[in-house]
DRENMIPA-153324 format. One record per residue: z, x, y of N, C-alpha, C in turn. Coordinates in steps of 0.02 Angstrom, whole numbers, plus 50000, padded with zeros to 5 digits. Layout:
REM residues N
ZXYZXYZXY;...
This chain:
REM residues 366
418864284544361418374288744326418104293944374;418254300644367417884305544373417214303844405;416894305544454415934304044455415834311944459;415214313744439414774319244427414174318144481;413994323144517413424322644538412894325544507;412494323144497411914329044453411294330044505;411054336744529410494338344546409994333844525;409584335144597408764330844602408614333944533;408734343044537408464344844492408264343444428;408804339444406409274337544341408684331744314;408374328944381408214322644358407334324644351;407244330044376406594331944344406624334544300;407154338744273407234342844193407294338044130;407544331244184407754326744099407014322944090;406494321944143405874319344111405644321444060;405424316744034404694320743964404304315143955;403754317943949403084314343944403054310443860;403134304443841403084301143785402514298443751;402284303943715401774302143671401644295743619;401204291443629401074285743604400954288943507;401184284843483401114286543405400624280843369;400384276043432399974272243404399524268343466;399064266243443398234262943488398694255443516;398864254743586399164249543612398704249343668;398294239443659397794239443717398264239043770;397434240243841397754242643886397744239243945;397574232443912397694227343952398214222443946;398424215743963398904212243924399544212043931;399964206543923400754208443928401024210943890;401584214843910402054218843866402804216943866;402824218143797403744216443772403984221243761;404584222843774405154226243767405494226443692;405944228543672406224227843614406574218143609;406764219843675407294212043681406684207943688;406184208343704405764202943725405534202343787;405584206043824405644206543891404734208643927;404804204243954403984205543983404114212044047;403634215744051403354217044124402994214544157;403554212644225403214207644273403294211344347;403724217044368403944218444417404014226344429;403804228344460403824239244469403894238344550;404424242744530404724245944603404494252744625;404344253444683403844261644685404324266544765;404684268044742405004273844794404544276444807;404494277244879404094283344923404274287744912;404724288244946405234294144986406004292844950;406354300644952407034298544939407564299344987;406994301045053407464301445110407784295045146;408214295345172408474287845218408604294445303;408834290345330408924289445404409554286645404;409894284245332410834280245359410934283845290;411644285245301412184286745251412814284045209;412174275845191412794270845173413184273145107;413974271945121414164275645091414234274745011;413964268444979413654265444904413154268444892;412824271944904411914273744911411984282244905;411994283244978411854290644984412574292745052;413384292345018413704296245063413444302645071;413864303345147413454310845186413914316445155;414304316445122414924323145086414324324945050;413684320445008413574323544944412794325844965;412504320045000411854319045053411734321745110;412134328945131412344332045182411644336045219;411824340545266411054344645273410704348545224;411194350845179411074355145108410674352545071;410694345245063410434341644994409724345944987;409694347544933408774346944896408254341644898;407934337544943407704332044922407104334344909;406444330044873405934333744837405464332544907;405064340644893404634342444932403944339044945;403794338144995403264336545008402604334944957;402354341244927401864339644863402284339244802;402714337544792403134335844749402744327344738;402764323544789402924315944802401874314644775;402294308344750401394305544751401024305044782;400364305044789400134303844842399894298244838;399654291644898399484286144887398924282444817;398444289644851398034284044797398224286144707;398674292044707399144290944661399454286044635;399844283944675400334276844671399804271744656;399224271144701398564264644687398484266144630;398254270144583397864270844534398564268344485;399094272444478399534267244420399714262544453;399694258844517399944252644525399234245244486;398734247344481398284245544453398254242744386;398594248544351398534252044281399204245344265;399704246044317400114240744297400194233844295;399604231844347399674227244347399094224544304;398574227244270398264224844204398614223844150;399354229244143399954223944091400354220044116;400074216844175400574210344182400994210644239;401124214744273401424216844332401154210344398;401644207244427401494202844453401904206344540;402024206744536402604209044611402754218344588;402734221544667402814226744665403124227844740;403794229544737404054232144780404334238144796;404094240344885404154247344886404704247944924;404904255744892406084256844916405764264944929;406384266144914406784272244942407474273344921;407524278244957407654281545020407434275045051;407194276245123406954270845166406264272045166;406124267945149405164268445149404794267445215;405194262845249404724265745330404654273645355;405114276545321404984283845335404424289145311;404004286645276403434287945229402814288445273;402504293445312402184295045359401604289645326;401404284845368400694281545344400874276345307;401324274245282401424266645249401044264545256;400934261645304400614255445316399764257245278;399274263745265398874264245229398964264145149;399594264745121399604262645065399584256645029;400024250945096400044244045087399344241445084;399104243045122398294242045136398004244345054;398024249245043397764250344975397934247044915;398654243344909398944241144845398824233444875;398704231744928398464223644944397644224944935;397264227444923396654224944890396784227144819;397254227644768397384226944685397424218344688;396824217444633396904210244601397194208744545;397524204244536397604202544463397154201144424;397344201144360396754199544311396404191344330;396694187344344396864181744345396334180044426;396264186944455396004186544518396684183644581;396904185444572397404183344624397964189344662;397954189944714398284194744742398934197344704;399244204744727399964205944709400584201244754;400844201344731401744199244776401784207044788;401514207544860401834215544891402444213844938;402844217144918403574216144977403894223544968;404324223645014404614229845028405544228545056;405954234245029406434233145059406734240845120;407044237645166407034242945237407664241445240;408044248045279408714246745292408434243145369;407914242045397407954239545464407864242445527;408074249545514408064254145580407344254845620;406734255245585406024253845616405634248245600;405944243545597405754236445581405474234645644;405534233445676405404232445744404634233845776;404804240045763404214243345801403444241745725;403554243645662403144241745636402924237745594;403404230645606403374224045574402574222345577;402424222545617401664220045653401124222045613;401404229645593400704233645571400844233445482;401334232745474401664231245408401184222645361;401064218745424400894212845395400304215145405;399964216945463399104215745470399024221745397;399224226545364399074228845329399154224645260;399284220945246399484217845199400094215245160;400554217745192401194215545170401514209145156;401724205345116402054197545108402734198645131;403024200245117403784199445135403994206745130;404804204945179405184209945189405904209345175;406354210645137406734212345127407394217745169;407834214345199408114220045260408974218945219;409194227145228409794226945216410314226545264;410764222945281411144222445301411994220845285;412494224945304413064223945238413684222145317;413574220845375414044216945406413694214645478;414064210245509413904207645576414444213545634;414834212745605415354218045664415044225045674;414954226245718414734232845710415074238345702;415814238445728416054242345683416044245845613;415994239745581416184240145513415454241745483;414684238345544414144239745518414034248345506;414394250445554414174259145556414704263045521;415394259345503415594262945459415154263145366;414954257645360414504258645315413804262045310;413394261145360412954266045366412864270945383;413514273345426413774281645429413134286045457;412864280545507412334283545557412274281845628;412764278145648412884277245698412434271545744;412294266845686411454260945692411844255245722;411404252745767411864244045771411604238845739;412084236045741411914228145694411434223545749;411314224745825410784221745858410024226645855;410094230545830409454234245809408954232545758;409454230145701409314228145625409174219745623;409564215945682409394208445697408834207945727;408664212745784407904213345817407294216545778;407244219245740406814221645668406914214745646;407214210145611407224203945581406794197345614;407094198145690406664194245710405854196145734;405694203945730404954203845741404654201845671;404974205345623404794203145540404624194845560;405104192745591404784183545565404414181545609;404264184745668403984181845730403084184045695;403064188745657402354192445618402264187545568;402814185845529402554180945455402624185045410;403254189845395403314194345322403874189845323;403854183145297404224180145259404264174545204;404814170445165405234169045210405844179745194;406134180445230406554187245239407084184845186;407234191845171407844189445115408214194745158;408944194945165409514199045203410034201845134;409974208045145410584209345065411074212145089;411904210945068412324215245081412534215645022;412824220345018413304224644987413884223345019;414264221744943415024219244963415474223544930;415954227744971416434232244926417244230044971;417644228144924418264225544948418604229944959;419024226545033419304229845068418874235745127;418234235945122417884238245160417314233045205;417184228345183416674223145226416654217945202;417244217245152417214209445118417504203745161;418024206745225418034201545259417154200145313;416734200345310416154199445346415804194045309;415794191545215415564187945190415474179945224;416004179145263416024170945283415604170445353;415724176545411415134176145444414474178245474;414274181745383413714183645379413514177145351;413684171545318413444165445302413364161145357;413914161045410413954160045454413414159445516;413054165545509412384167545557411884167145529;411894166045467411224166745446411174158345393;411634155645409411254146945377410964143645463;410534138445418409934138945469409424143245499;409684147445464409074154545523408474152445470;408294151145417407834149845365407644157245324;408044161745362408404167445288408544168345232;408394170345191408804169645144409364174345126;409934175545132410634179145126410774179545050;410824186845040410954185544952411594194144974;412134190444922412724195644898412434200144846;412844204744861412414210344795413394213444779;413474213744712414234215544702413884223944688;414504226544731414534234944752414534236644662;413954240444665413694243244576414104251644586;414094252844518414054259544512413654264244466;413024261744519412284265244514412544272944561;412214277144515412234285544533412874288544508;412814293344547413424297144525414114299244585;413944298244634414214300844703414384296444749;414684288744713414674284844758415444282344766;415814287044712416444284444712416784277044662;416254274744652416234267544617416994266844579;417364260344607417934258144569417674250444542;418104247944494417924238544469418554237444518;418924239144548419424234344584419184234444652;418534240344673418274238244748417754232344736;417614229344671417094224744659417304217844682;416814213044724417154206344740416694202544707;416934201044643416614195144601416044190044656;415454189144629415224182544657415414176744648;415814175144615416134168444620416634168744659;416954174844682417434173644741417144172744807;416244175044816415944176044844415794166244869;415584163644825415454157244813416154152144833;416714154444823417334149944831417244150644921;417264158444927417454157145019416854154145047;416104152845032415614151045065415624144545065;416014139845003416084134444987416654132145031;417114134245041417584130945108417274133745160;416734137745186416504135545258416054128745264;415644127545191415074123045175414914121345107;414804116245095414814112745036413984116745000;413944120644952413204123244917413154122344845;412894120444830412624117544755412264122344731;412224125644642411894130944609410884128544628;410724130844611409964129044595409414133944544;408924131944527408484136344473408254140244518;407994143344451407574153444472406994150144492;406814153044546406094153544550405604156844499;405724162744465405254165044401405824167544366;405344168244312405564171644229405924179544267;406624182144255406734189344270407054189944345;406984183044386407344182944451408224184544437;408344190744481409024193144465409604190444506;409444185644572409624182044630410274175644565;410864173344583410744167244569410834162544622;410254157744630410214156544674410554147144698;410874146744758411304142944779410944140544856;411024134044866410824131444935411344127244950;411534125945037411764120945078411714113245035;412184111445040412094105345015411904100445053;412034101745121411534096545187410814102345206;410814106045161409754107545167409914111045226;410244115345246410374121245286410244127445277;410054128645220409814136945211410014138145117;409714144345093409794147445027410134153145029;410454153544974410734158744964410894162544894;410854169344890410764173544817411534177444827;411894176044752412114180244713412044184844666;412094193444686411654196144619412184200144606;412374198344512413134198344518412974203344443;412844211244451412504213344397413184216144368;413974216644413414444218844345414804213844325;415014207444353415234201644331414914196944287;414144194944290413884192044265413164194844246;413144200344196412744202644199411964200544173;411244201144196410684200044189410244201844145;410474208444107410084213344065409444208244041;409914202144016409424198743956408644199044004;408564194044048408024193644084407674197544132;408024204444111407774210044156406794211644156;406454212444206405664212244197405464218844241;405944224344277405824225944323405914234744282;405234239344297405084245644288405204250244368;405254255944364405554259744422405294264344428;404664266844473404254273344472404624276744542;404764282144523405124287344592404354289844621;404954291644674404364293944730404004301144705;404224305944631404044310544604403284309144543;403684301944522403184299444489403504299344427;404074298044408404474298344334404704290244344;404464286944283404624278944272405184279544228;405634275344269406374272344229406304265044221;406604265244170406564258044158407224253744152;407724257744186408304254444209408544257444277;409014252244311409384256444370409764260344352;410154259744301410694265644285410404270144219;409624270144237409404276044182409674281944181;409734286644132409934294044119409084298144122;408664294044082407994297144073407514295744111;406994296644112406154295344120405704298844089;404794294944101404374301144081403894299544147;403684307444149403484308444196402684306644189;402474302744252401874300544232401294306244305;401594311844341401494314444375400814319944343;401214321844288401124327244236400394326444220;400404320444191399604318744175399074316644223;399284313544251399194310944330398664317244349;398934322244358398804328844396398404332544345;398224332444285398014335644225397364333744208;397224325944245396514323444240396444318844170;396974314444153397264310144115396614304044152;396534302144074396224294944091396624290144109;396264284844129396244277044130396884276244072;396464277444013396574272443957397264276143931;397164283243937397874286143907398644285743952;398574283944010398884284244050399154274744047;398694268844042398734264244001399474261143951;399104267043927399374268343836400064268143849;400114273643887400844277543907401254272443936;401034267543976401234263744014401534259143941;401144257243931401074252443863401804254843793;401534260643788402234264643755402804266443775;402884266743810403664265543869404024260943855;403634255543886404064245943891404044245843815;403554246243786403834245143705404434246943671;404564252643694405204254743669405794255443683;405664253043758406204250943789406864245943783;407394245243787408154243343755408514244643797;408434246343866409034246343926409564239043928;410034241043927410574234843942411194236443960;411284241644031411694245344034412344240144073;412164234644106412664230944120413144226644086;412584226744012412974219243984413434225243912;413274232443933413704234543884414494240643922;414364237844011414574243044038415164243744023;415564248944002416424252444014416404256043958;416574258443899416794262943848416044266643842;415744261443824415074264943801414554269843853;414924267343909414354270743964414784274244028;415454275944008416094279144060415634287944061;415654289144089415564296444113414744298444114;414324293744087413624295244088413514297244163;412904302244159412614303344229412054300044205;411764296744283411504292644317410854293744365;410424292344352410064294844417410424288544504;410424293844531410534291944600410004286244652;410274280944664409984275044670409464276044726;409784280544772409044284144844408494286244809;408604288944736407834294344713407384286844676;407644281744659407354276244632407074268244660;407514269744702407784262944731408184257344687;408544253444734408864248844714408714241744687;
């Protein structure tokens, strides 16, 4: 299949602001068409990175040229506070912040600080976590937790370093991204979850001893099958390595047994050591796909909420934001969105969804 790249531009021309056609309180949980609660919003900073993995953001398309959005383009924190608020009075339980790479977001660590004093209704803190490719892990693990942070999330897609920098196409080492890991745990942003990305014939031989290094570490190691989220990533189904092939080779290094979700909408499936050696996640969104229990909304770092990874649309919640929009209408909006929402782009992927453009997985996160 052909891929299309479509301009940043593209993806601010296709917003529009969605007018509620009816009084939806503005507190409370919300369902989807399928049934689907909101429990989870992902909040891009930035859509810049620092690596050029080549699933994400290759450098042919992500080059010095790219357009990425300007400076007052991007929210500003207590932007992000004020609808992270707004969301979690409908139910929003966990909110994790992406990218691009979000350590790159001048001041993080004052935003974390701001979205760790949001209470739940219920009075009980958010699940704040964040995911980092790793490169400044290190240096601001420390300030990451004393600000409020619970966990961290680090990507990593091989142990060889070779093969680590042919994927991140920045020239990073794989002992850079292990030393960020261990200040993360030596601080307490855990327990750490480790994600790779598996694309065959490019790092699928690394699956057995990336399990390898990381049972016992009290890690958690989760496969992610190479998606074809965006438009510029090249995406084939024959570079895809099923998670159950994923599961056969982990199973002749070590015997692991399935186990339950931790919550309603967990996209992990999750598997442990059968001698109590460590956990491990399969997130297997073109083989076995999740749509049904999907809980998770997607605000860009512009401020346009998708409500899928492989959305075409959004509405922009910037617009009003900036216009001097209330509380309650802004609420509403929130409220009228998830209602009408019907994303299920995995469990219907190939005829129906061959040539669609995509927003690009750096402007949303993953």
């Amino acid at each position: 299949m052909t891929q299309r790249v479509v301009p940043l531009s593209d993806y601010r021309n296709r917003s529009t602001v969605r007018v509620p056609d009816r009084h939806i309180e503005p507190r409370g949980i919300l369902n989807d068409r399928l049934q689907r609660s909101l429990r989870d919003l992902r909040i891009s900073v930035t859509d810049r990175c620092n690596f050029r993995c080549i699933y994400c953001m290759p450098r042919d398309v992500f080059d010095q040229d790219y357009a990425f959005a300007p400076q007052a383009a991007l929210l500003s924190f207590e932007e992000i506070t004020r609808l992270a608020r707004l969301f979690a009075a409908h139910g929003v339980r966990k909110i994790r912040l992406t990218g691009g790479e979000p350590l790159l977001r001048k001041n993080i660590e004052r935003l974390i600080a701001m979205l760790a004093a949001i209470q739940l209704p219920d009075g009980s803190p958010l699940d704040l976590t964040l995911t980092t490719n790793g490169s400044l892990l290190e240096r601001k693990a420390a300030a990451l937790k004393d600000a409020g942070l619970t966990r961290v999330t680090v990507s990593l897609d091989a142990l060889d370093d070779a093969v680590f920098r042919r994927m991140n196409d920045a020239d990073f080492s794989v002992a850079a991204v292990l030393a960020g890991l261990d200040e993360a745990s030596r601080v307490g942003l855990g327990p750490i979850k480790v994600n790779m990305v598996v694309k065959r014939g490019l790092n699928d031989q690394e699956i057995v001893p990336m399990a390898r290094h990381f049972r016992g570490s009290g890690h958690i190691l989760r496969f992610i099958e190479y998606m074809d989220v965006g438009n510029s990533n090249g995406w084939r189904l024959d570079e895809v390595v099923p998670s159950s092939e994923v599961v056969a080779r982990i199973n002749a290094l070590a015997p692991i047994v399935p186990i339950e979700h931790n919550y309603e909408g967990e996209v992990a499936q999750r598997w442990r050591y059968a001698d109590g050696s460590g956990e491990l996640g399969m997130i297997s969104s073109v083989t076995q796909a999740f749509c049904g229990s999907c809980t998770r909304a997607r605000l860009s770092t512009e401020g346009n909420l998708y409500t899928c990874l492989f959305a075409t649309a959004a509405t922009d919640f910037r617009a009003p934001l900036r216009s001097g929009a209330s509380d309650a209408l802004l609420s509403n909006l929130i409220a009228a969105v998830w209602s009408d929402r019907s994303d299920r782009y995995s469990e219907v992927r190939g005829a129906q969804t061959e040539g669609r453009a995509k927003v690009e997985m750096s402007y949303i996160g993953g």
